[in-house]
C-alpha positions as CSV (number, residue, x, y, z in Angstrom):
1,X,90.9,209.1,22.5
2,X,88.0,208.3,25.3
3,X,87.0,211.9,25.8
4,X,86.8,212.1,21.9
5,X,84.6,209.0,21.8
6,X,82.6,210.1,24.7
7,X,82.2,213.2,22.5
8,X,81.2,211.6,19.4
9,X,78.5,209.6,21.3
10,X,77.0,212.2,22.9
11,X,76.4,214.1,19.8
12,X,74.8,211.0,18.3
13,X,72.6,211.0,21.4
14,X,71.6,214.1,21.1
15,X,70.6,214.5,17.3
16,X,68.8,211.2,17.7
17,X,66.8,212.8,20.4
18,X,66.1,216.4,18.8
19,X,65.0,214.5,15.8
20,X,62.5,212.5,18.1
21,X,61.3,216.1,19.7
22,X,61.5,218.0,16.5
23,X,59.1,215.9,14.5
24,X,57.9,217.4,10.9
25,X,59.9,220.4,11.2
26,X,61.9,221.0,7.9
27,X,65.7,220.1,8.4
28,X,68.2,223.4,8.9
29,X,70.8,224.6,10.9
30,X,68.0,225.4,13.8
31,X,68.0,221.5,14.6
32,X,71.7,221.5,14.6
33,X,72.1,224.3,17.0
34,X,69.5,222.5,19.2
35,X,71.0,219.4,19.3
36,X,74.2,220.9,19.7
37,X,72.9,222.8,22.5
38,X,72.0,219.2,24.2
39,X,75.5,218.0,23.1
40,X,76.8,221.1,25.2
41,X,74.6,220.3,28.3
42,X,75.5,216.7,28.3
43,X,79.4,217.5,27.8
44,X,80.0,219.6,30.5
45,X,77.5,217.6,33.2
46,X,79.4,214.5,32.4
47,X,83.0,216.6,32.7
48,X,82.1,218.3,36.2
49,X,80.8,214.5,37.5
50,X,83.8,212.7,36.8
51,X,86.0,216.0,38.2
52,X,84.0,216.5,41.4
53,X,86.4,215.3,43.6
54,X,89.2,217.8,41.9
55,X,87.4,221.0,42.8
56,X,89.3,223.4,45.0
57,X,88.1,223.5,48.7
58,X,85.1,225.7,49.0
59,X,84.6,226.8,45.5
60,X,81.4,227.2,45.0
61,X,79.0,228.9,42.0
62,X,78.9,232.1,41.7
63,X,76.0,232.8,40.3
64,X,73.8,231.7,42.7
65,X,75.8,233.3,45.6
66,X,74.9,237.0,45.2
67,X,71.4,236.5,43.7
68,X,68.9,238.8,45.6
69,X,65.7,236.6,47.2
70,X,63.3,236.6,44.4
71,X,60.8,234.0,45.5
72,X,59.7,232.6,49.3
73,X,62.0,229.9,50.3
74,X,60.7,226.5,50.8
75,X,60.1,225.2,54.2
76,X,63.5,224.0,56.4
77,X,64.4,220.3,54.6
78,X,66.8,217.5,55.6
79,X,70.0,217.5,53.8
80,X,69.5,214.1,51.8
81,X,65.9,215.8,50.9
82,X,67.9,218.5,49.3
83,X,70.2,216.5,47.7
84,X,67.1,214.3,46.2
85,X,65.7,217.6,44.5
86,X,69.1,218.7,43.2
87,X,69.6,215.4,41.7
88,X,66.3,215.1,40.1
89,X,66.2,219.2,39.1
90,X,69.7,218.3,36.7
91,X,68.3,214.9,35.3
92,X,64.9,216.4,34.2
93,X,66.5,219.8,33.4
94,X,64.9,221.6,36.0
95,X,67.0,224.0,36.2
96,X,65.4,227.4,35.6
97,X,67.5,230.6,35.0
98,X,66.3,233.7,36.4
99,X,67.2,237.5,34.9
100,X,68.0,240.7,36.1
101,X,67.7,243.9,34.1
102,X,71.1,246.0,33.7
103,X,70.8,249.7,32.9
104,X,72.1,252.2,30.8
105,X,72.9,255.6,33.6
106,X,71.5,257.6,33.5
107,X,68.8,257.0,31.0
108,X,67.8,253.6,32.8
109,X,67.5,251.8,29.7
110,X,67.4,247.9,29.9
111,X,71.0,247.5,28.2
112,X,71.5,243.6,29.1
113,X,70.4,241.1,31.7
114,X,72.5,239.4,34.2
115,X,71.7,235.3,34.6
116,X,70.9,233.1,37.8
117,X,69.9,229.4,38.0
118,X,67.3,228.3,39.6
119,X,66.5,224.7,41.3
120,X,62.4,223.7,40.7
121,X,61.5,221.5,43.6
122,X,58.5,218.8,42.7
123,X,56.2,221.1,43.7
124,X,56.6,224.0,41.6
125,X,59.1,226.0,44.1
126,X,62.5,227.0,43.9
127,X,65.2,226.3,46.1
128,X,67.5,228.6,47.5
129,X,71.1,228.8,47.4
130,X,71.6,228.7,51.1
131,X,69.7,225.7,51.0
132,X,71.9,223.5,48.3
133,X,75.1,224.7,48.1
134,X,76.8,222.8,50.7
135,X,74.8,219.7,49.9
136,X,75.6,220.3,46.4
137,X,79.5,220.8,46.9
138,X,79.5,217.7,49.0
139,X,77.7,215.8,46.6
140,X,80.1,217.1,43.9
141,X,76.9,218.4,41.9
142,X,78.2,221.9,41.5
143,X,80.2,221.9,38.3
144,X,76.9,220.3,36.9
145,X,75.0,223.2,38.4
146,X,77.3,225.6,36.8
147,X,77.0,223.7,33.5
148,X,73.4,223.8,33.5
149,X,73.2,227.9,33.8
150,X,75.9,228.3,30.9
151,X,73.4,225.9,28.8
152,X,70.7,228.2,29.4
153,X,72.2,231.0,28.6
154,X,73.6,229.8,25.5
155,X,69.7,229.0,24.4
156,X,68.4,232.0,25.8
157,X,71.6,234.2,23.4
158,X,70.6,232.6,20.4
159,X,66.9,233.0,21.1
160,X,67.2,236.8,21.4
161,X,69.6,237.1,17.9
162,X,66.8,235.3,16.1
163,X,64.3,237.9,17.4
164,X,67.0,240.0,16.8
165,X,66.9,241.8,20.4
166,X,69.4,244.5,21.4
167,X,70.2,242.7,24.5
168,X,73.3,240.7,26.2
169,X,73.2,238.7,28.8
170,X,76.0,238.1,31.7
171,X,76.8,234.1,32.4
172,X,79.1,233.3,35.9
173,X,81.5,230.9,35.1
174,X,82.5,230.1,39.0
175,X,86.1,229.2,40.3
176,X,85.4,225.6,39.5
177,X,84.7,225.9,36.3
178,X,88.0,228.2,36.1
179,X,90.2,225.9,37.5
180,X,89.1,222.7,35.6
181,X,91.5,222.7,32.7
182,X,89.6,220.2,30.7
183,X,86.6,221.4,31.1
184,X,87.8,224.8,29.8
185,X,89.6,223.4,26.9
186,X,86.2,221.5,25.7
187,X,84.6,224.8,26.7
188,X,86.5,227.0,24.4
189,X,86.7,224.4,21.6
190,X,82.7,224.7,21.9
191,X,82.9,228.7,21.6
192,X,85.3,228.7,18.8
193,X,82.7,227.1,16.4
194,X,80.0,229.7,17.2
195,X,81.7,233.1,17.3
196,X,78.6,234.9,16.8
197,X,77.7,234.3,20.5
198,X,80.3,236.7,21.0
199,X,78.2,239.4,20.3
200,X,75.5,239.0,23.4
201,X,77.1,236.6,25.4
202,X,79.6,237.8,28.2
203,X,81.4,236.0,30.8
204,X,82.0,237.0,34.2
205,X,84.2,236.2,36.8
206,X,84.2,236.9,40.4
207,X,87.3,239.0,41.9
208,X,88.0,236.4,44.6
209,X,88.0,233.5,41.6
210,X,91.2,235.3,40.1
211,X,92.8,235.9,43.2
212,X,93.6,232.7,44.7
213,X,97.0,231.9,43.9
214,X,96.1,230.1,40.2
215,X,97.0,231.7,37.2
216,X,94.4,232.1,34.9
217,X,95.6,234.8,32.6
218,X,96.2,232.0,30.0
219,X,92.6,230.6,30.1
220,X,91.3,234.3,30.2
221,X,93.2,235.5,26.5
222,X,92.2,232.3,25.1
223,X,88.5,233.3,25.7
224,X,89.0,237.1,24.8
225,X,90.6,236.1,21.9
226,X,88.0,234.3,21.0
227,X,86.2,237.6,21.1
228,X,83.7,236.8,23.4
229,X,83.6,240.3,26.5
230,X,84.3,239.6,30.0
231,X,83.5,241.0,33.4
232,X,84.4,241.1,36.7
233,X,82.2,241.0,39.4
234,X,81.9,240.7,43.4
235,X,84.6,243.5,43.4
236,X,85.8,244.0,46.8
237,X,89.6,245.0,46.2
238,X,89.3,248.8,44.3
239,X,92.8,249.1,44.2
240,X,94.0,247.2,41.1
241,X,95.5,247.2,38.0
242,X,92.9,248.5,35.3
243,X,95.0,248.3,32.2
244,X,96.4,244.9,33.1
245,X,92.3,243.6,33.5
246,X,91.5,244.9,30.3
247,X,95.0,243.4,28.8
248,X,93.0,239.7,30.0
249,X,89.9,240.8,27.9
250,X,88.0,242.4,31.2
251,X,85.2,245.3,29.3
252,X,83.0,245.4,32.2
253,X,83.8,246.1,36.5
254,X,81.0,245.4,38.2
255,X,81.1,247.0,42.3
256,X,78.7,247.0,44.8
257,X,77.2,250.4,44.7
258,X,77.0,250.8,49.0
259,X,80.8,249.6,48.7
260,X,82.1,252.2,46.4
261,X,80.0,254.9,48.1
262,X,81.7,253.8,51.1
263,X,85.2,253.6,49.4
264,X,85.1,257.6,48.4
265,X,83.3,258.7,51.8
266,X,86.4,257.7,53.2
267,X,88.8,258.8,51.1
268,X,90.1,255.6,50.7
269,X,89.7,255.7,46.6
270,X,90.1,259.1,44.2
271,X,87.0,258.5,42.1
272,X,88.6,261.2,39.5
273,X,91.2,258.7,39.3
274,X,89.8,255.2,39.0
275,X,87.8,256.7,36.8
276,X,90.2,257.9,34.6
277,X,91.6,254.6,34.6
278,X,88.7,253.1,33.3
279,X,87.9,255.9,30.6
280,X,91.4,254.9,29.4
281,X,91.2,251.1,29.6
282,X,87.4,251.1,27.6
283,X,86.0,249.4,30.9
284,X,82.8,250.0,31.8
285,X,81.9,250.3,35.4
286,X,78.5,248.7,36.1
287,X,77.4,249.6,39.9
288,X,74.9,246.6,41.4
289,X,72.7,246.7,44.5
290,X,71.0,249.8,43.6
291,X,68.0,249.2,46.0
292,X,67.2,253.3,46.3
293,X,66.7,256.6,44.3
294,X,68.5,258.6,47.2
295,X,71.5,255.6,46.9
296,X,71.4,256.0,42.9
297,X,71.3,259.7,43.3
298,X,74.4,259.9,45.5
299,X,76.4,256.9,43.1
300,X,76.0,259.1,40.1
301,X,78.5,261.0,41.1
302,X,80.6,258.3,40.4
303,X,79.8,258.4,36.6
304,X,78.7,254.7,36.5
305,X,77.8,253.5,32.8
306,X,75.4,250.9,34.0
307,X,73.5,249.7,37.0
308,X,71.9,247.0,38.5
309,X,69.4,246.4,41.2
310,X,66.1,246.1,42.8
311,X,65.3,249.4,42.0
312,X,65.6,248.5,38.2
313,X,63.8,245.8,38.5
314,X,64.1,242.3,40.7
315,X,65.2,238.9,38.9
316,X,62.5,237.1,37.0
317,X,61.8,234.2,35.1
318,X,64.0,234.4,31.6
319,X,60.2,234.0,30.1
320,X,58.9,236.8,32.3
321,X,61.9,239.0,32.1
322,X,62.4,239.6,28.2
């Protein structure tokens, strides 16, 4: 009964405030998807505060992990500095997100668009991960971090099926998230009253997130079923079951394109194989960390479907980027 209060008030908060910030614009269903959308961003940064302290040892977000260097790091600052400019980034939503260009192979045709968060110092800059993310766990500021990237993402989907752009976009939800049963239950509640998200919006999980003793397969289906895509990503572990991820709802394998290279140099995977397995399954196998034409030329061997990298094209401003 709290949580449903909680719930109620926050979505009278935020239709009073997008009806402040929307002015003379004609009522529709485009003020209740934004205020929905703050309803969302509220929801989950209140769930991952009062849950900090529940998050597994060392889980961390994704999302920001992997991110190639887009921008020049801000000068060396004190940890309670950091945590002053994480604080105030999530309270004035200054949190930006960041895109990647995914390609079609071999045609190199922007196909979708993987998502990062970014956190706007004062000044303008951005911090890095390796620069928050221990402050941030300690803190217990992470699941709001998370949060704040799915947010985005959700504006940025519906923003591109009103201009009615061919385009998906990829959202990390991280090993928190994942493990916080009631933030997932509010989470797919949420989905299940906009289903058409389904059809730009995938979720992706890293390998490591699924393997650490917690079963997930339950959470997973629920969100499948919901028809919503999902991918897995930081693959480090070739040798798995392919049929059984795409039983969970998993369309997409995503493998770091010096890593598999290295995998068949030494024998230690049959490409023919593992690609046979995927053919089968429907799963397409997106290769990431493309940084050269000679490393592209050689990976193509490996039949990917998609790929991702600097030489496609470095992560930019969601503004920039589309």
């Amino acid at each position: 009964m709290k949580r449903r209060l909680r719930l109620i008030e926050a979505r009278l908060e935020g239709l009073a405030e997008e009806q402040s910030e929307l002015g003379k614009r004609a009522a529709g269903s485009g003020e209740k998807v934004a205020s929905e959308m703050r309803v969302l961003q509220k929801l989950l940064v209140q769930l991952s505060a009062q849950r900090a302290q529940q998050a597994a040892p060392g889980a961390a977000a994704a999302v920001d992990a992997k991110m190639p260097v887009a921008v020049a790091p801000r000068p060396v600052m004190a940890a309670n500095q950091v945590l002053e400019v994480v604080r105030d980034a999530l309270n004035q939503e200054k949190v930006d997100l960041f895109l990647q260009p995914i390609v079609s192979l071999p045609q190199r045709r922007r196909r979708y668009f993987e998502c990062f968060s970014r956190i706007r110092a004062p000044d303008g800059s951005w911090i890095l991960p390796e620069q928050y993310l221990d402050v941030a766990k300690r803190a217990g500021l992470m699941g709001a971090i998370d949060n704040m990237l799915l947010f985005r993402c959700i504006q940025l989907t519906r923003r591109a099926r009103k201009g009615k752009l061919d385009l998906g976009f990829f959202c990390n939800i991280s090993g928190y998230s994942l493990a916080d049963d009631s933030f997932f239950r509010d989470f797919l509640e949420f989905l299940s009253e906009y289903p058409e998200l389904a059809q730009a919006l995938f979720f992706e999980f890293s390998q490591k997130d699924l393997t650490t003793g917690l079963d997930h397969r339950d959470s997973l289906r629920k969100l499948a079923n919901l028809g919503f895509k999902l991918s897995l990503d930081q693959v480090t572990n070739l040798d798995m079951d392919i049929g059984d991820l795409a039983s969970l709802g998993f369309k997409f394998l995503k493998v770091d394109a010096q890593h598999l290279l290295s995998a068949v140099r030494t024998g230690d995977i049959d490409m023919g194989d593992f690609r046979l397995a995927l053919d089968r399954a429907a799963v397409d196998l997106i290769i990431e960390k493309v940084e050269s034409e000679d490393q592209l030329l050689e990976a193509l061997d490996c039949r990917p479907d998609f790929g991702q990298g600097f030489l496609f094209g470095e992560p930019r401003l969601s503004a920039e980027a589309t």
